[in-house]
C-alpha positions as CSV (number, residue, x, y, z in Angstrom):
1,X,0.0,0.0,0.0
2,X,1.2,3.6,-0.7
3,X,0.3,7.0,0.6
4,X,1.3,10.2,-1.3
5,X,0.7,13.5,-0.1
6,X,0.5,16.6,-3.1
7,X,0.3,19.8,-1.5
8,X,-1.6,22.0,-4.6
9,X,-1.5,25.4,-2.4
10,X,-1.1,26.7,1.0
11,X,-4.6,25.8,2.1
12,X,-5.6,22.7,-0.6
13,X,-4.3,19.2,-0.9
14,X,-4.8,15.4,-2.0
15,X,-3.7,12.4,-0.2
16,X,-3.6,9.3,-2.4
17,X,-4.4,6.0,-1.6
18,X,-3.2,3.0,-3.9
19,X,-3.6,-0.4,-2.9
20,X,-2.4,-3.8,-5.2
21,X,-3.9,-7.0,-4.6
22,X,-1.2,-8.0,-2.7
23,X,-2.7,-5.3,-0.1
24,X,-5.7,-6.8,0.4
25,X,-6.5,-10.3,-0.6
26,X,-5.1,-11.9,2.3
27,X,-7.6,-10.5,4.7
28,X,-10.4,-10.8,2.2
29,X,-9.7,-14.3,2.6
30,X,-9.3,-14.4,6.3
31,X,-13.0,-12.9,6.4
32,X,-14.6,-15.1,4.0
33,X,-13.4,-18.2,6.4
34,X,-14.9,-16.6,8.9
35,X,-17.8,-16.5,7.1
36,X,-17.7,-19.8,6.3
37,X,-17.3,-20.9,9.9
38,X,-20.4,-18.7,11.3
39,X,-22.9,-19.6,7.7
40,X,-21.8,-22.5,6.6
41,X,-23.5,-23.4,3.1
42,X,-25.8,-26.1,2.6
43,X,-23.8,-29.6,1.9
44,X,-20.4,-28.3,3.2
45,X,-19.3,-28.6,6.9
46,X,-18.1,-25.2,8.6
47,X,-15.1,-24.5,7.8
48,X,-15.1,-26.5,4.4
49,X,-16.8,-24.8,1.7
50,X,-14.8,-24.2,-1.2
51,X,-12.9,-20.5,-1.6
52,X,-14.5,-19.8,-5.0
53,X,-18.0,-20.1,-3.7
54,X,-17.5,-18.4,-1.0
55,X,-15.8,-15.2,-3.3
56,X,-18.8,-15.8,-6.0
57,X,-21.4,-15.2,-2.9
58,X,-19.5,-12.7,-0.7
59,X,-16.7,-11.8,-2.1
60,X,-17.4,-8.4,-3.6
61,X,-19.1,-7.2,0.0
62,X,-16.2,-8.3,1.9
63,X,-13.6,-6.7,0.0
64,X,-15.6,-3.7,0.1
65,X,-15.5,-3.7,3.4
66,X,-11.7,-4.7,4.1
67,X,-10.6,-2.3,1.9
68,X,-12.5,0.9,3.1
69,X,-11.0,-0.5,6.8
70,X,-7.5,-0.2,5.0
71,X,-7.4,3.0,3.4
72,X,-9.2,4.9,6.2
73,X,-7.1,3.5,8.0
74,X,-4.0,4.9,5.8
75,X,-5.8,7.8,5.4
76,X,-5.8,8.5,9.4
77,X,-2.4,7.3,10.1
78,X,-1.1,9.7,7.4
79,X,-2.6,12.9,9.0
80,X,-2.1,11.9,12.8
81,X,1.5,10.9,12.0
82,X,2.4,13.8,9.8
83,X,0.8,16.5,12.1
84,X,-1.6,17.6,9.5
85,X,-3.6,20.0,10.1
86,X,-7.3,19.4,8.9
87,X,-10.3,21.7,8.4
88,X,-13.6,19.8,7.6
89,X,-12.5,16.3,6.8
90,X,-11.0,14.6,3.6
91,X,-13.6,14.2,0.8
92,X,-13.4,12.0,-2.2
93,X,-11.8,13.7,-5.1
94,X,-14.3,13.9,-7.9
95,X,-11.7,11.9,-10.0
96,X,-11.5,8.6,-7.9
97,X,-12.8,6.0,-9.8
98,X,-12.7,2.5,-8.4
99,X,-14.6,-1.1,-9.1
100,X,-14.6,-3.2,-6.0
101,X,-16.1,-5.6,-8.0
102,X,-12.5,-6.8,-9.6
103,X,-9.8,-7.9,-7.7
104,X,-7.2,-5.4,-9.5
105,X,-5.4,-2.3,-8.5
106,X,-7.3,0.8,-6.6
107,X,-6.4,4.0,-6.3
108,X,-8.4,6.4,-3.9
109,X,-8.1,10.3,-4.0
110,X,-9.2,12.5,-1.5
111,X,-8.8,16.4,-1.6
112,X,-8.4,18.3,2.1
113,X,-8.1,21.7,3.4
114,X,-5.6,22.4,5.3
115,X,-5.4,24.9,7.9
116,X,-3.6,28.2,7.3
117,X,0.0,28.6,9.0
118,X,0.3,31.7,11.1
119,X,2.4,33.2,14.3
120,X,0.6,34.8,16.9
121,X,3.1,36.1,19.9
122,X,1.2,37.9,23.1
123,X,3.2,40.4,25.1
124,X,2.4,42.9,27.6
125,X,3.1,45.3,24.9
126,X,-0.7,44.0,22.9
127,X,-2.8,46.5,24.9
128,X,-6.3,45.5,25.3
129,X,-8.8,47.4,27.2
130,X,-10.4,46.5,30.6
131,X,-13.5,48.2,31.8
132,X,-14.0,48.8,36.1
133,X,-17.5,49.4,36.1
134,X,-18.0,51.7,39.5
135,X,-20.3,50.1,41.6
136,X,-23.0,53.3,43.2
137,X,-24.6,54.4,46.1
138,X,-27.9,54.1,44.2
139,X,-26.8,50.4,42.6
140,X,-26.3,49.0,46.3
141,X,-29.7,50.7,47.0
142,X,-31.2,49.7,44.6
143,X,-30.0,46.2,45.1
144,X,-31.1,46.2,48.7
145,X,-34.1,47.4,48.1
146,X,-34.6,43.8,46.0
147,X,-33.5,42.4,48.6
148,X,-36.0,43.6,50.9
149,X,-38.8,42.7,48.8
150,X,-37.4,39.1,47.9
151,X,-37.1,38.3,51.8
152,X,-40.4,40.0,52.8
153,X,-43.3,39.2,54.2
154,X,-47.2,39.4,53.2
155,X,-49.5,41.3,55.5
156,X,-53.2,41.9,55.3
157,X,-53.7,45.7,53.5
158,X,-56.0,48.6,53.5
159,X,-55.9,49.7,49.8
160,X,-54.2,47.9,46.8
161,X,-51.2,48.1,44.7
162,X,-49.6,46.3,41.7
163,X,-48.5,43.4,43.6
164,X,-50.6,43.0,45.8
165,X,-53.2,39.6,46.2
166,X,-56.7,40.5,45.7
167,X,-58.7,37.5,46.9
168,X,-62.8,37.6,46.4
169,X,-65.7,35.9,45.0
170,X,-66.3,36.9,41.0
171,X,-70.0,36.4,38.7
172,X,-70.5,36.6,35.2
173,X,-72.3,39.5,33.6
174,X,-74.8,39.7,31.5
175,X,-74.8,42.7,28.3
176,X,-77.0,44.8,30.5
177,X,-74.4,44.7,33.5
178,X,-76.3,42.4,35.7
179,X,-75.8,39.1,37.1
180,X,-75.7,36.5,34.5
181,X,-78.8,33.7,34.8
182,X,-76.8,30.3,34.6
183,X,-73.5,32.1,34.5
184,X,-70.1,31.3,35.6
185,X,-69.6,32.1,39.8
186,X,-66.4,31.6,41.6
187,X,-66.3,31.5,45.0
188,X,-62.9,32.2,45.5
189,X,-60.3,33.6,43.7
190,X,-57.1,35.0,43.6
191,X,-55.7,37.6,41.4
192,X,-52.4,40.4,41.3
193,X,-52.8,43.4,38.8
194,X,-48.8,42.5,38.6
195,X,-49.6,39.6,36.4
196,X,-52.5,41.1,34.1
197,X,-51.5,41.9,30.8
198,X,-53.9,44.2,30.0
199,X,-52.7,47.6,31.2
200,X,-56.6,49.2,31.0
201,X,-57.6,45.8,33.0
202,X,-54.8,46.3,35.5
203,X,-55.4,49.6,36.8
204,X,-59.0,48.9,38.3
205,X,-57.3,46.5,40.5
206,X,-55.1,49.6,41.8
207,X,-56.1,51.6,45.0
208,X,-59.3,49.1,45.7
209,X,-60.1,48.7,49.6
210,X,-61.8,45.6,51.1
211,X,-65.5,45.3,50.3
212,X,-65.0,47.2,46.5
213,X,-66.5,46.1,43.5
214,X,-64.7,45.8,40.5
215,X,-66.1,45.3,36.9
216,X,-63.5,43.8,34.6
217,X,-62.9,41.8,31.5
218,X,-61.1,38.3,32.5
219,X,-60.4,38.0,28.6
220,X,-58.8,40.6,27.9
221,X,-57.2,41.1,30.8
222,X,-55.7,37.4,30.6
223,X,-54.6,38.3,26.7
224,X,-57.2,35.4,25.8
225,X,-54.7,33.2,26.9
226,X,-57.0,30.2,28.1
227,X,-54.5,28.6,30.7
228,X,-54.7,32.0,32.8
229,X,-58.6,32.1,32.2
230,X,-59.2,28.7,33.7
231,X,-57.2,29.4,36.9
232,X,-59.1,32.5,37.0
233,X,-62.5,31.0,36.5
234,X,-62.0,28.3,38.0
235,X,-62.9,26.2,34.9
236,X,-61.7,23.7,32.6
237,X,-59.4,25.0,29.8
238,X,-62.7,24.2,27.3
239,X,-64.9,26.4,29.2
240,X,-62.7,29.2,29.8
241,X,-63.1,31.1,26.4
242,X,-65.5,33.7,28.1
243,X,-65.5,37.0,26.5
244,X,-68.1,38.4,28.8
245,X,-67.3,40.7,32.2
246,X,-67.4,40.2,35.9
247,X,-67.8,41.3,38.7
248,X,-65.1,40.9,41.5
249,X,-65.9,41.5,44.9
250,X,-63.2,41.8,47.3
251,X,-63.2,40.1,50.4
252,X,-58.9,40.6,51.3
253,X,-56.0,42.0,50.5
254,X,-52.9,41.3,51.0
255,X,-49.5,43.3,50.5
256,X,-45.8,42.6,50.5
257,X,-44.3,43.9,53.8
258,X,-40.4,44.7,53.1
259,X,-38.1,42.6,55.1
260,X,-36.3,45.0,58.5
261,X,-33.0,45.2,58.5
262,X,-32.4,42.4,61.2
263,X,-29.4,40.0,61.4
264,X,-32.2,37.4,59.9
265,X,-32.3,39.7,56.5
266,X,-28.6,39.7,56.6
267,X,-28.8,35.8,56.7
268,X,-30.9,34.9,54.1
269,X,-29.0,37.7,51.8
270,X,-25.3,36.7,52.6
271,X,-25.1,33.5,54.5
272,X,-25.4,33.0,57.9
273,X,-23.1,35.7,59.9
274,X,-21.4,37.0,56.8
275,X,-22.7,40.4,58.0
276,X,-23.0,41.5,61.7
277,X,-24.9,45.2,61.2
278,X,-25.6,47.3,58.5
279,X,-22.9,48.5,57.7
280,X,-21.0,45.3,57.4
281,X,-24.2,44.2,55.6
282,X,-23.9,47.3,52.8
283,X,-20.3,46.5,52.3
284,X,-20.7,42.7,51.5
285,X,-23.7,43.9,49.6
286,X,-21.2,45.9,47.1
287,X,-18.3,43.6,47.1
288,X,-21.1,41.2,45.6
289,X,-22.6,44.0,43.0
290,X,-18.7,44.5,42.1
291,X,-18.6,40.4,41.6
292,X,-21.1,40.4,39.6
293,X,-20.3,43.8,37.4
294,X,-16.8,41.7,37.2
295,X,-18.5,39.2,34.9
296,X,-19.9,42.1,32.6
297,X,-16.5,43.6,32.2
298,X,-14.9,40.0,31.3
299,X,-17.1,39.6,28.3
300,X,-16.6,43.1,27.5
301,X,-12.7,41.6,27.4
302,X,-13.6,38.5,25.2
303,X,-15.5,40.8,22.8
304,X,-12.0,44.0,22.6
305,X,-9.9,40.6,22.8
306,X,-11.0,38.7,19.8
307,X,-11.1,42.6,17.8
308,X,-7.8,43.4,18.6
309,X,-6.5,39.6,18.1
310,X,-8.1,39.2,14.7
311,X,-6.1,42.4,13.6
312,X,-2.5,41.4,14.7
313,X,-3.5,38.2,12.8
314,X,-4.7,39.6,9.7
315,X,-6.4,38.3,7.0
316,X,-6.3,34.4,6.4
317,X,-6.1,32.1,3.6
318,X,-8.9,29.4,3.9
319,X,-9.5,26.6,1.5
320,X,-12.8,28.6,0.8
321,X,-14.0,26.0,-2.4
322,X,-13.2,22.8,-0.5
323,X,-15.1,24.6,2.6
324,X,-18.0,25.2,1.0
325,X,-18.3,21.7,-0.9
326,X,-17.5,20.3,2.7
327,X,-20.6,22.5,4.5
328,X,-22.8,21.3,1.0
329,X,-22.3,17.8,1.9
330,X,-23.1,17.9,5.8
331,X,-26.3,20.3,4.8
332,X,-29.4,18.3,5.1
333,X,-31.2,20.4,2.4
334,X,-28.2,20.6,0.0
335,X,-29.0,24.0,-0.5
336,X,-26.0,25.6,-2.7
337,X,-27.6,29.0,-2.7
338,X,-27.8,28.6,1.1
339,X,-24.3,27.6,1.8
340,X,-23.0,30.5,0.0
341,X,-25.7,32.8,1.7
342,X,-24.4,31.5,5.2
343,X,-20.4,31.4,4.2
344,X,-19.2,34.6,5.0
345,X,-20.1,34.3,9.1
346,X,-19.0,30.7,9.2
347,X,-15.5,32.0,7.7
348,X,-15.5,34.7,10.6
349,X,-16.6,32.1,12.8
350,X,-14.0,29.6,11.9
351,X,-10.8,32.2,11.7
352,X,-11.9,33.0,15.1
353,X,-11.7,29.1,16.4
354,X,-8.4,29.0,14.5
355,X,-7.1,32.3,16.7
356,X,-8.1,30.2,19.8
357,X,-6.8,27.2,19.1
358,X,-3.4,28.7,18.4
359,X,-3.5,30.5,22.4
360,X,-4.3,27.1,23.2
361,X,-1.6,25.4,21.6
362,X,1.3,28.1,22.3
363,X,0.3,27.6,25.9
364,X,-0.5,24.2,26.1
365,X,-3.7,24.5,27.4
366,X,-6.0,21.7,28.5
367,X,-9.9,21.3,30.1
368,X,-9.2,19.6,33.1
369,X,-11.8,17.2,34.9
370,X,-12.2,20.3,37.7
371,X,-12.4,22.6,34.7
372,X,-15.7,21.7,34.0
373,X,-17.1,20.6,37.3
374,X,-16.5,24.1,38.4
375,X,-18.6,25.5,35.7
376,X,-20.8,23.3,36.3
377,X,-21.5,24.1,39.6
378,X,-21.7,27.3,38.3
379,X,-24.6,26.3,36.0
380,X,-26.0,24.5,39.1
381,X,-26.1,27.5,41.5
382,X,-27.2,30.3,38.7
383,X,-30.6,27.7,38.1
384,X,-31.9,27.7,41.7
385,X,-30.9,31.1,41.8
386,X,-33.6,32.2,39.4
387,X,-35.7,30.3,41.7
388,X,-34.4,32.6,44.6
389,X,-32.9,29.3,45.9
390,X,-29.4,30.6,47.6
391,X,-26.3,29.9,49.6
392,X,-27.6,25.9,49.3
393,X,-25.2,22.9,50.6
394,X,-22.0,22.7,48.5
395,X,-23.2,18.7,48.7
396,X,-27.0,19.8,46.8
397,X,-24.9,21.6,44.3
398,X,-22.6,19.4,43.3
399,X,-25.0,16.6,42.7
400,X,-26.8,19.0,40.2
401,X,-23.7,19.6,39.0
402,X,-22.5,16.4,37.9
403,X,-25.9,15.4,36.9
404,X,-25.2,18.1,34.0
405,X,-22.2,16.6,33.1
406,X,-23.7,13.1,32.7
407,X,-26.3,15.1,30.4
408,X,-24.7,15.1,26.6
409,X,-25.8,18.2,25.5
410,X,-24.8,20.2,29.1
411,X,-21.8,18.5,28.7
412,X,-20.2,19.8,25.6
413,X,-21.9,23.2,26.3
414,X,-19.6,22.7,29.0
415,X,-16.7,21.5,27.6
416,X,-16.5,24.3,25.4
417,X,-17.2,27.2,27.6
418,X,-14.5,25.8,29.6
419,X,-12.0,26.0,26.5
420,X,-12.9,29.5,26.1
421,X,-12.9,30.8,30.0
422,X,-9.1,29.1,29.6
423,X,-8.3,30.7,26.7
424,X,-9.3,34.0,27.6
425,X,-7.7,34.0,31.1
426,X,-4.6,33.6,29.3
427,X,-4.7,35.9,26.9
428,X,-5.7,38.4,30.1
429,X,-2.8,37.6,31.9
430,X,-0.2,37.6,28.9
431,X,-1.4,40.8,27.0
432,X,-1.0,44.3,28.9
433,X,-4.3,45.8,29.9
434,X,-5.3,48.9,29.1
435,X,-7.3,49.2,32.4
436,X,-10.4,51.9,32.3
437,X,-13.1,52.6,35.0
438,X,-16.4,53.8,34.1
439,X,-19.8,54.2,35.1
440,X,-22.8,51.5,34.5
441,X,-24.3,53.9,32.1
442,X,-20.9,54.3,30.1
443,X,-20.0,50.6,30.3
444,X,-23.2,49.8,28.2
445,X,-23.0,52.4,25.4
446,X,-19.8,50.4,24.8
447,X,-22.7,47.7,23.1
448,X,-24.6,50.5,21.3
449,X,-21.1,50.9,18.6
């Protein structure tokens, strides 16, 4: 068997196969007794039925498959061994030509793109900028004031406001505003101007005391959306498509009570004696603003790094023909006009993977086990925080956590966010930053460019 490799440009190549008979035909044979030991034919023992049947029945199927072992096979060792560099994978030259069916001489062709050479050296003297973002008086405020809500209480009220609980009886009306004979009736009910979507609806919920009757449309009010008008009604999803109005009565109202500023409050904010008074409580409170504002400014990095990057690398040859062909053949619709529509970004994209592959590769970088069970406790913690579920065991975490990376499709999300957070840490530490601090209201008309 022979490999060749013909380098036709920078970026474009084909790596032939050629295989003589002498290559394959002893483990054509090997397979066909194999055969014959596992199927036997009818009138011959196992093991015993004569080569040339056996090549007559199988004989073209099995040297099918022993030779596209052997040349993908070649075809692998070649790259791996030589250190190619691959974009896509090889395809079939156009010109291979080969008839399994004889036992002859085969020659298989397959044209690759190969990925563009380039040097990319980081120094302290490749300035990128770095954006503080000041945390504020009013942003800790502001964030306390959250706070205070998140970890209140409810308490019966006098008159109500948007998110308040209204609970009362309601009836169906009839056109001439009256009680409706044979009409819906709910005994009890529930309802929050907060969560209406219709603003006109909302606002007769506003400033109501005990004992008020309000006249309201649950249909529009709800949007028509039928899952919110059966809770209301207290009806089956079939029955709630009632345009007519009603008539709520309200028996109680309840209204959120803001949480006092009590070691408890400080508890359930920071963890349990993280904070001692106030003023210890307001400090922690901006030390974890300026945590979180920290994670703004780094992808405000990752987005100067990759534009300042991409211009001390220039402009890269890509084997755009062999590309496209490539992206044409893994496209379920086969749309040509498509591929070329959608080209452009996936070159972008595609530089940009080469850029961070390169960091990688001058520094050796690897996703480590703890690499990505850190992230995913990360994942882990930021769900049941959208639940307001926080400071919980490190032990309920990481069982979360490590149920995502048992999950495929967390697990490569994972994999590859972890590539990047070590990419970009190094480039942080390795490049000089130009180091900039701003206001909240700055920081985002950054995006707005």
């Amino acid at each position: 068997m022979n490999v060749t490799f013909d380098k036709k440009d920078n970026v474009n190549a084909v790596l032939t196969v050629s295989l003589t008979p002498e290559d394959y035909q002893s483990d054509v044979k090997k397979e066909l007794m194999s055969i014959s030991q596992k199927h036997p034919m009818k009138g011959f023992r196992p093991g015993h039925v004569p080569m040339s049947l056996l090549m007559k029945q199988y004989g073209t199927e099995v040297r099918v498959q022993v030779v596209d072992k052997k040349v993908s096979k070649a075809l692998t060792d070649y790259i791996v061994n030589n250190n190619i560099d691959l974009l896509g994978e090889p395809m079939v030259s156009a010109d291979t030509k080969a008839d399994l069916k004889e036992e002859t001489n085969y020659e298989f062709k397959f044209d690759l793109g190969i990925a563009p050479e380039f040097d990319l050296k980081l120094d302290k003297r490749v300035k990128i900028p770095y954006y503080n973002i000041k945390v504020s008086d009013d942003m800790v405020e502001k964030q306390n004031e959250s706070y205070k809500k998140r970890f209140g209480t409810q308490v019966a009220g006098e008159v109500s406001v948007e998110d308040a609980l209204l609970k009362g009886s309601m009836e169906e009306l009839d056109e001439k505003g009256n009680a409706k004979e044979g009409g819906i009736k709910v005994d009890r009910t529930i309802i929050s101007p907060q969560f209406l979507k219709n603003e006109d609806e909302k606002a007769k919920f506003i400033g109501k005391k005990v004992d008020d009757e309000i006249v309201f449309n649950p249909h529009a009010a709800a949007d028509g959306n039928l899952t919110e008008l059966a809770a209301m009604l207290n009806v089956g999803k079939d029955e709630a498509d009632v345009k007519s109005d009603f008539k709520f009565h309200v028996n109680e109202i309840m209204v959120n009570q803001d949480a006092e500023m009590n070691q408890e409050f400080f508890d359930n904010v920071l963890g349990k004696d993280v904070a001692k008074n106030e003023e210890e409580y307001r400090e922690k409170l901006r030390e974890t603003i300026a945590n979180q504002l920290k994670s703004d400014s780094n992808y405000r990095f990752t987005v100067d790094a990759e534009r300042v990057l991409r211009k001390k690398v220039g402009e890269l040859e890509l084997p755009d023909e062999f590309l496209k062909r490539f992206l044409l053949a893994r496209s379920k619709e086969g749309d040509t006009s498509k591929v070329e529509e959608q080209y452009p970004q996936t070159r972008e994209q595609l530089i940009w993977q080469l850029i961070k592959e390169k960091v990688a590769r001058n520094y050796d970088l690897k996703v480590e086990v703890e690499d990505k069970m850190r992230l995913a406790r990360f994942y882990a913690a930021q769900q049941f925080a959208q639940y307001g579920m926080t400071n919980l065991p490190d032990d309920v975490i990481d069982k979360y956590a490590h149920e995502f990376l048992e999950k495929p499709e967390y697990s490569e999300q994972i994999q590859n966010r972890a590539f990047e957070d070590k990419v970009f840490a190094t480039i942080k530490e390795s490049v000089g930053l130009d180091e900039k601090e701003v206001s909240v209201e700055e920081f985002n008309k950054l995006f707005e460019k």
